[in-house]
N, C-alpha and C positions, 0 to 999 in steps of 0.2 A: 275170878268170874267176870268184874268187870271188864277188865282189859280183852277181853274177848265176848261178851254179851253188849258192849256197846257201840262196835263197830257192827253188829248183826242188825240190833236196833236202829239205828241211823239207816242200813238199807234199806228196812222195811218203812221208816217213817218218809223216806223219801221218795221210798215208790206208792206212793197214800195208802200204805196195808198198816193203815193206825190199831188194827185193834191185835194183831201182832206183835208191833213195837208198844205196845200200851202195856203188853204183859209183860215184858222184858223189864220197860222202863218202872215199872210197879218193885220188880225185886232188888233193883239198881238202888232206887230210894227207901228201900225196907234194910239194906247192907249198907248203903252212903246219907243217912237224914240230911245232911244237910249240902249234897253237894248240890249249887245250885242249876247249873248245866242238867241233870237229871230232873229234879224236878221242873225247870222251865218244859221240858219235852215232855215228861209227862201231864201235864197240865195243855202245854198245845192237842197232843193225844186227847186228852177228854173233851176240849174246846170242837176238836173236827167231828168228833163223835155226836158233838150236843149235847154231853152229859157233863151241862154246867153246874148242875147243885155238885159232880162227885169235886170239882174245881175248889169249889166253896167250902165242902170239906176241908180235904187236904189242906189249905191254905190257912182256914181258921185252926184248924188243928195246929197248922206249923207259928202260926204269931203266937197264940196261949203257950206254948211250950218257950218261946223264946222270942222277947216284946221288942227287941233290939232289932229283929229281922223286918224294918219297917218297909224293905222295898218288895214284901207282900200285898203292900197293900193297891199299891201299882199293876199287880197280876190279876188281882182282885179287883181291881177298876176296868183292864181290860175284858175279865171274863165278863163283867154288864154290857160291858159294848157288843160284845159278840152276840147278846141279848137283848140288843136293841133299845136298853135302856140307860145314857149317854150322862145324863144328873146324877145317878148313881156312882159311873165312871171316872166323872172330873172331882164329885166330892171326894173319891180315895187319891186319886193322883193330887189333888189338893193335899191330900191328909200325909202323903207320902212326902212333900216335898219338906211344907212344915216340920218335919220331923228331924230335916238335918240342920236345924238348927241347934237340936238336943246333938244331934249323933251325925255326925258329917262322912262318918265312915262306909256309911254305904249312897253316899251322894252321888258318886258317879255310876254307882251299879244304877241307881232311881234315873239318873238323867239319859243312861242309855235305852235302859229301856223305854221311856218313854217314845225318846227319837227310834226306838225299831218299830213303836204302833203307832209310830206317824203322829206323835203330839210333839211338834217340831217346838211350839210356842212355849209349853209348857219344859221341853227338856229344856231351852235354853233358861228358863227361871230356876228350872234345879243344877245347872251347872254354875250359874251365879251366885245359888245359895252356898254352895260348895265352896266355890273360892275365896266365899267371905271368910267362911269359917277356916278355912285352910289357903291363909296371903301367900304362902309360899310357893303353893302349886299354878299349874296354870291351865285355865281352859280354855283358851283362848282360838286355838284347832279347831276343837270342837264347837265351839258356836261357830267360828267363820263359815264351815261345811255346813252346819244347818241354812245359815244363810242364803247359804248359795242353792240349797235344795230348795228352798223360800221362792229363791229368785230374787233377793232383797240384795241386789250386789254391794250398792255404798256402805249398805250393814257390816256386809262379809267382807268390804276391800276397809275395812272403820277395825273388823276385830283382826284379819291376818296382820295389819301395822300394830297395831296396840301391843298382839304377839310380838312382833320384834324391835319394839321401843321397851318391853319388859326385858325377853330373852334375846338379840341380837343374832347367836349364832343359832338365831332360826330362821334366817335371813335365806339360805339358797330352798328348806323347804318352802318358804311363804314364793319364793320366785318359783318353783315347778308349780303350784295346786294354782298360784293365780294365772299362770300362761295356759292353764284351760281355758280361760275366758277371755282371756287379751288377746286383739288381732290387730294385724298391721295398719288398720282404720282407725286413725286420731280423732273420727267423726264418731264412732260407735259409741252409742250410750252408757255400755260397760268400760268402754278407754276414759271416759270421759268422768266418770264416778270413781273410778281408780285413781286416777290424777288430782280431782278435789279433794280425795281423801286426804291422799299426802302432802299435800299444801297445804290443807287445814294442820294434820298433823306436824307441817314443816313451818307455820306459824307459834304455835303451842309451844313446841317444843324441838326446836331449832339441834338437829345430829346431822353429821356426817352421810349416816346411813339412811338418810330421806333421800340427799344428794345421786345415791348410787342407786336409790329406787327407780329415782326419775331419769335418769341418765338411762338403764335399763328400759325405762317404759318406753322411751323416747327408740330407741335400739327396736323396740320390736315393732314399732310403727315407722321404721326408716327413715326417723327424722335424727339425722346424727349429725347435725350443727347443732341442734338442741341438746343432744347428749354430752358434744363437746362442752359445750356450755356448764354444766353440771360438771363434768368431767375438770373441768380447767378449777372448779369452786370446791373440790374434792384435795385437787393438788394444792392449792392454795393452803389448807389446814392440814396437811402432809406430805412432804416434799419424798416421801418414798413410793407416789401412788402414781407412778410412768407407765407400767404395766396395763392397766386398763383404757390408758390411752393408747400406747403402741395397739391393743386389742382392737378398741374402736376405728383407729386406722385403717387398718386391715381391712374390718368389717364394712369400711365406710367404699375402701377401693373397689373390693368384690361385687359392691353392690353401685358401681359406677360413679359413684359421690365422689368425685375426685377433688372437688373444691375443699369439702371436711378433710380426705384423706390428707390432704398437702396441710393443710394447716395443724392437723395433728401429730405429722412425719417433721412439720419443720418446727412447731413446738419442742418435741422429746430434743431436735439436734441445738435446740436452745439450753435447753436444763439439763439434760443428761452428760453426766462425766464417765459414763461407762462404752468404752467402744464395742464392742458387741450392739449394744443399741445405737450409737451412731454409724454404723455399718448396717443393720437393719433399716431403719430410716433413711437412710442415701438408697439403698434399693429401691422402697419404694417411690422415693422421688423422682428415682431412674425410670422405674415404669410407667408413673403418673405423666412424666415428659415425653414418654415413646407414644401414650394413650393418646396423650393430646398434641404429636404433630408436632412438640419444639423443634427450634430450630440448633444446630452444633448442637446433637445430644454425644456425640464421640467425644467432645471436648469437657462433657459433664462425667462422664466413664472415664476417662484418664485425668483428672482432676481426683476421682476419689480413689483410684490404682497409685496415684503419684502419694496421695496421704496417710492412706490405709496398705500400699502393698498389693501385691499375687499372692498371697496365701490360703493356705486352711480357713481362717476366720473371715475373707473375700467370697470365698466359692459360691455362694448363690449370686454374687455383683458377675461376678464372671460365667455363668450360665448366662445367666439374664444378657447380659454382652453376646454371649454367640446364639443367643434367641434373636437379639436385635441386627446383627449382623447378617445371618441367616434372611429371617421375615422381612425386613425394611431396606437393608442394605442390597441382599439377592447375593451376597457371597458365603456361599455355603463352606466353599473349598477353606475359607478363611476361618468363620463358625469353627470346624471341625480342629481345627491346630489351636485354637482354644482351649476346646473342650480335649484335647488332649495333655497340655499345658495341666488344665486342672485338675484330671486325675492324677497327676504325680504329685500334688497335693493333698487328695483326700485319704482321709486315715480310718474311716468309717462304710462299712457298708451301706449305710442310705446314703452317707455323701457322694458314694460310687454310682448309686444306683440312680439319683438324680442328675449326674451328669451324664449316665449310660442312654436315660429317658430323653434329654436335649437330643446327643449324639442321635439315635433314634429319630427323634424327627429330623434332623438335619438330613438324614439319611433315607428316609420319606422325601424328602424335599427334592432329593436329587436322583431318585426314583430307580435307591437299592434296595429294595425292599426285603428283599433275603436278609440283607445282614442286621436291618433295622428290626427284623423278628428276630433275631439272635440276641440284641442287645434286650429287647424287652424280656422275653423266655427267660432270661438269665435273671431278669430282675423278680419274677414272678416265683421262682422257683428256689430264691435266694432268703425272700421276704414274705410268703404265703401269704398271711392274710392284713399285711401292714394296707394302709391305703394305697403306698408306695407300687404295691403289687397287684392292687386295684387300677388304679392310672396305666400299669402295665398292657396289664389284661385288655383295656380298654382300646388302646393303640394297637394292640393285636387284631381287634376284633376291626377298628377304622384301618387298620394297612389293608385286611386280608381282604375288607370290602370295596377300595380303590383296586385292588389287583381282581377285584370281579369271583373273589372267591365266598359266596354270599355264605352257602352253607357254613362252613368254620367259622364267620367275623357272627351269623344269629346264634350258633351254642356259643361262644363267648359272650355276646349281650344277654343272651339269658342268665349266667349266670352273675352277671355285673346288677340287672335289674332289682335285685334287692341290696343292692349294695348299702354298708354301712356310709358310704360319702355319699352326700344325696346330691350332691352334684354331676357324679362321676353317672349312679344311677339313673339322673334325667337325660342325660344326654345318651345314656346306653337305651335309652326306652326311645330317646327319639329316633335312633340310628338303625333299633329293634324294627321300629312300626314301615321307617324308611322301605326296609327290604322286605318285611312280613307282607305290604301291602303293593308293591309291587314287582316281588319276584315272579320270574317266569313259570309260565303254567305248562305242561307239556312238549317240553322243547321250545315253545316259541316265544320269540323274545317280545319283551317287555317292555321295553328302553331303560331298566334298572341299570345295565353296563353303562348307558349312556349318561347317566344320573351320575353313576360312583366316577366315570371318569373326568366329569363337568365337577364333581364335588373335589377329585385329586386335584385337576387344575387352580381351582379359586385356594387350596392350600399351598398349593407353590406358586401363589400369585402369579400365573399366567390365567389373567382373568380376562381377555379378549377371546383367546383359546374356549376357555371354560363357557364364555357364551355362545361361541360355533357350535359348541358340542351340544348345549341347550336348543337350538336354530334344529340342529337335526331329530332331536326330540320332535320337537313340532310336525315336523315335515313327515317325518314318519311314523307317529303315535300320537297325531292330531287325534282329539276327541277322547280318547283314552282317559282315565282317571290320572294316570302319570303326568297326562297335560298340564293339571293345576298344581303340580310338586314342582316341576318346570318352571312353571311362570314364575311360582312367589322364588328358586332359587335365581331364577333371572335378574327379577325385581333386588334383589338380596345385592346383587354383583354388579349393580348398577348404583346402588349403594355407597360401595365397597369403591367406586370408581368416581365418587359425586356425581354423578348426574342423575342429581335430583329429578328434574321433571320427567326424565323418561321413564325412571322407576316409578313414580305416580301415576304415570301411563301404564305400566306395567301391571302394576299391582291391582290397579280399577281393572284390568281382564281379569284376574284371578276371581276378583268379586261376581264381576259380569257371566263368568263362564264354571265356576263352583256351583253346581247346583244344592249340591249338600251345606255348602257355607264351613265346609271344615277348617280353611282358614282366615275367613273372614275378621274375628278379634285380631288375631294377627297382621292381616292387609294393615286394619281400620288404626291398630298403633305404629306402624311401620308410616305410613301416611301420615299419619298426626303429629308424630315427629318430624318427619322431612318439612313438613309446612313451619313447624318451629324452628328447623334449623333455616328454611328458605324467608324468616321476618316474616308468616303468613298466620298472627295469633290466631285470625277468628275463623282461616282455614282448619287450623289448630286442633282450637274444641270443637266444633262440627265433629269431628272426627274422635274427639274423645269420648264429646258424648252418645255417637254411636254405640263404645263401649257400653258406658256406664246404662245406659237405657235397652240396648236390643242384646247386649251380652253379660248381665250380672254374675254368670258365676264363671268369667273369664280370670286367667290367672293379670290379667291389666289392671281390673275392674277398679282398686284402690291407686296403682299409680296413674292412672287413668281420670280419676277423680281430682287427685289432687292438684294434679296438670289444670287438668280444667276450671278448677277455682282461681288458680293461681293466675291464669292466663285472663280471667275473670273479674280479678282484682280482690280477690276477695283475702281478709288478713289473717296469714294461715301461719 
C-alpha cells in the first residue's frame, strides 16, 4: 500500500490539496509508526490546515510511547512557531539539542531539521553537539553551507578548511562549493576572507595542501606568478608534483601571461627527466617565442628536431612548425610538406586529426576551401563529439562564412553555441552574432560579404587588402549599423600592423559614431592598452577607468581594474 499511496500523497500535498494527502498520510503512519518521512508530512498536513493541537497530539503520543525519539521535540518547537508563539519554540529546540548529549544518534536528524525551519544558528550548535559526541564523524559540510546561507563567509571559508585539514581527500569538493563565491577579483571581500583563512590556517598548521589552496585561489583571480609561487613551494616538499606546474603553464599561456608561462615551461626543462615533458615544455617555449616576435625562432625549431627527432612523440612541435611557417613565415606550400611528413608519423586518430585541422587551415590560407572542408568533415565525422570535432565543426562554420556561405557557417554556430569547450563556444557566439546581425534582408546586400571577405583577408595576413575591403564598406554602407563592425575590425588590423596612433584614431570613431555604445568596453580596452604599449600610463588608466566606472558588468571590468591600480602604483 505504501509503495503506491505515497507517491499519490506527495501529488496531492504538492498541489496544496492537504486535506486529501492528510488522509493518506494518517494510514501511511497507522501501517509505518515510526517512519519518520510520513509523519514529518503528516504533521506539515495538519500545520497548513491550522490544526496545531491535532500536531501536538500525535507528537506527544509519539515521545510517551518512545522517549529516545527526542527529535520530536524539534517538530514540536516548530508547530509554536507556526502559532506565533516563538519562547515556546526555542525552549524545545533547546530541549532537543541538550538531548544529544545522552543520545547522539539522532543529532543530525535534530540539526537538519532545524536548518530546514531556518534555525541556521541553532542547527549549527546541534551539529557541534554531535561531533563531540561522535570525533569520528564529521560535520564540517554541513556548518560551512549554513555559513554560507548566513552570508558569514570567513565562518564557512574557516569550517570547508578545517573539513580538509581533518579529511584531505575532501579537498576537490571544498574547491567546487567554494568557486561559487570566488571570482577572478583579488579585491572582493569574499577572495579576501578566503585567503585569510588559509593563511591563518597556513600558520597553525603548516600542510602541503594550504600551498595547493592558495596556488588554486591565485588560478582563479589570474594571478599566476603567485600561483607559481606556491606551486614552486609544493615541488620543493615533493619532487613528483611537475604536473600542476606543466597545468599552470598552460593555464598561464591561454590567458596571455606569458612571462609565468616561460618561467614555468623552463622550470619543468630544469627538473624534469622525462621526455615527453621536455618536448611538451620546448612547445611551449616555441609558441611563447612566435607570441612575442623572437628573433631566429627556425633556429630554436631545429635545435629541438636536432635533439628530440621527427617523430610520433614531436608531432605537435611539428604542427606548431607549419602553423609558424604558414602564419609568420607566408610559406604555406612549405607548411603543407610538413604537415605531410607528419602524418606518416602519426599512429593515432587525434594525431591524424590534429594535423588534418593545421592542413585545414593552411588550406584556408591559400584559398582551397573545398578541400579544407574535406579535411575538417572527416574529422567531425571520425570523432563526433570529441572537442577535436568541435574545433572541426567550428572551421567549417569560419570557411563556409569567408566563402559568403552565411546560411551553412549560422547552423553550424548554432550548434557549436553550447558547446562543451567554452572557448570554441565564445568565439561561435561571436561569429553567430557577426552574421545574425548583419545578414542581408531581402536580397539586398548588407556589406556582410564585404565583412567575411575583410575577415578572410586579415587570416591570410593580406592585411593592406583586408583594409581596402573595409574602405569599401564605408563607402558604400556609410551609416549602416555594419559601419561600426567595420571600424573596430579596421581599428583591430591596424593593430595587427602597429600603427598604434591610427587605430586610436580609429577606434575614437567607433565610440563617436556607436550610438548604442555596443562596443565601446571594447574600444575603451583596446585604447587603454595601445597607450600602454605606446609608454602613455596615464593615457592608460583614463581609459581603464572608463571601464571600471561607465562599464561594471563588462567582461574587462577586473582586468581593467587591475591595470589600473597597477599603472597607479598601487601594491598588488
Amino acid at each position: 500500500m505504501a509503495q503506491s499511496d505515497y507517491p499519490l500523497a506527495e501529488n496531492y500535498y504538492r498541489n496544496n490539496e492537504y486535506e486529501k494527502a492528510l488522509q493518506i498520510y494518517q494510514k501511511l503512519v497507522d501501517k509505518s509508526p515510526y517512519n519518520t518521512t510520513y509523519i514529518q508530512r503528516l504533521v506539515d498536513c495538519y500545520q497548513e490546515l491550522n490544526r496545531f493541537s491535532s500536531v501536538d497530539s500525535l507528537l506527544t503520543l509519539k515521545q510517551k510511547k518512545n522517549k529516545k525519539l527526542t527529535f520530536y521535540n524539534v517538530l514540536l518547537g516548530y508547530n509554536y512557531e507556526r502559532q506565533q508563539q516563538p519562547e515556546k519554540a526555542i525552549k524545545l529546540y533547546k530541549k532537543a539539542i541538550k538531548s544529544i548529549d545522552k543520545n547522539a544518534n539522532y543529532g543530525t536528524t535534530i540539526a537538519n531539521l532545524l536548518k530546514n525551519y531556518n534555525q541556521l544558528d541553532l542547527a549549527i550548535e546541534a551539529y557541534n553537539a554531535t561531533a563531540k559526541k561522535r570525533p569520528k564523524s564529521s560535520y564540517g559540510f554541513q556548518i560551512a553551507q549554513i555559513y554560507g546561507e548566513k552570508g558569514d563567509f570567513p565562518k564557512m571559508f574557516e569550517s570547508y578548511i578545517d573539513l580538509v585539514d581533518k579529511i584531505p581527500s575532501r579537498l576537490k569538493t571544498v574547491k567546487r562549493y567554494t568557486a561559487q563565491y570566488i571570482t577572478d577579483d583579488s579585491e572582493s571581500e569574499i577572495n579576501i576572507a578566503f585567503k585569510k583563512a588559509l593563511l591563518r590556517k597556513s600558520a597553525s598548521n603548516p600542510k602541503a595542501i594550504w600551498n595547493s589552496l592558495l596556488s588554486w585561489l591565485f588560478v582563479q583571480q589570474k594571478e599566476y606568478n603567485k600561483a607559481l609561487i606556491q606551486e614552486k613551494a609544493l615541488y620543493a616538499r615533493d619532487a613528483d608534483e611537475l604536473a600542476s606546474i606543466v597545468n599552470l603553464g598552460e593555464i598561464a599561456f591561454f590567458n596571455n601571461d606569458f612571462e609565468t608561462a616561460q618561467k614555468s615551461f623552463e622550470f619543468i626543462l630544469d627538473k624534469t627527466n622525462y621526455p615527453d615533458e621536455k618536448v611538451n615544455a620546448h612547445l611551449y617555449l616555441l609558441k611563447i617565442a612566435i607570441k612575442q616576435e623572437v628573433p631566429k625562432i627556425e633556429d630554436k625549431f631545429e635545435t629541438v628536431f636536432s635533439e628530440f627527432g621527427k617523430n610520433e612523440n614531436t608531432l605537435p612541435i611539428q604542427v606548431e612548425y607549419a602553423n609558424y611557417v604558414t602564419f609568420v613565415k607566408n610559406e604555406p606550400e612549405n607548411a603543407q610538406e610538413i604537415l605531410e611528413e607528419a602524418m606518416s608519423y602519426a599512429k593515432s586518430k587525434f594525431q591524424q586529426a590534429r594535423i588534418k585541422l593545421k592542413l585545414g587551415d593552411v588550406l584556408v590560407f591559400t584559398g582551397k576551401f573545398n578541400q579544407a572542408l574535406i579535411y575538417y568533415t572527416q574529422i567531425q565525422s571520425k570523432l563526433k563529439s570529441h572537442p577535436l570535432a568541435q574545433q572541426a565543426r567550428f572551421k567549417v562554420a569560419q570557411t563556409s562564412y569567408f566563402k559568403g556561405d552565411f546560411a551553412w557557417a549560422k547552423a553550424q554556430l548554432k550548434v557549436l553555441k553550447g558547446s562543451a569547450t567554452q572557448l570554441i563556444a565564445n568565439d561561435a557566439v561571436a561569429l553567430f552574432l557577426t552574421i545574425s546581425d548583419n545578414e542581408p534582408k531581402d536580397s539586398i546586400p548588407s556589406g556582410l560579404k564585404q565583412i567575411a571577405q575583410s575577415d578572410l583577408f586579415s587570416f591570410q595576413n593580406k592585411n593592406a587588402e583586408a583594409l581596402a575591403v573595409l574602405e569599401e564598406v564605408f563607402v558604400d554602407f556609410g551609416g549602416q549599423p555594419i559601419e561600426y563592425e567595420a571600424l573596430f575590425k579596421k581599428g583591430k588590423l591596424l593593430v595587427k600592423l602597429k600603427k598604434y596612433d591610427e587605430a586610436i584614431l580609429t577606434f575614437a570613431e567607433v565610440v563617436a559614431n556607436d550610438a548604442e555604445g555596443i562596443y565601446n568596453d571594447d574600444v575603451y580596452y583596446e585604447v587603454a592598452e595601445l597607450f600602454n604599449k605606446l609608454n602613455k600610463p596615464e593615457k592608460a588608466q583614463e581609459y581603464y577607468q572608463k571601464i571600471i566606472f561607465e562599464h561594471p558588468s563588462s567582461i574587462y571590468l577586473v582586468d581593467a581594474r587591475k591595470k589600473f591600480r597597477k599603472l597607479r602604483g598601487d601594491d598588488i
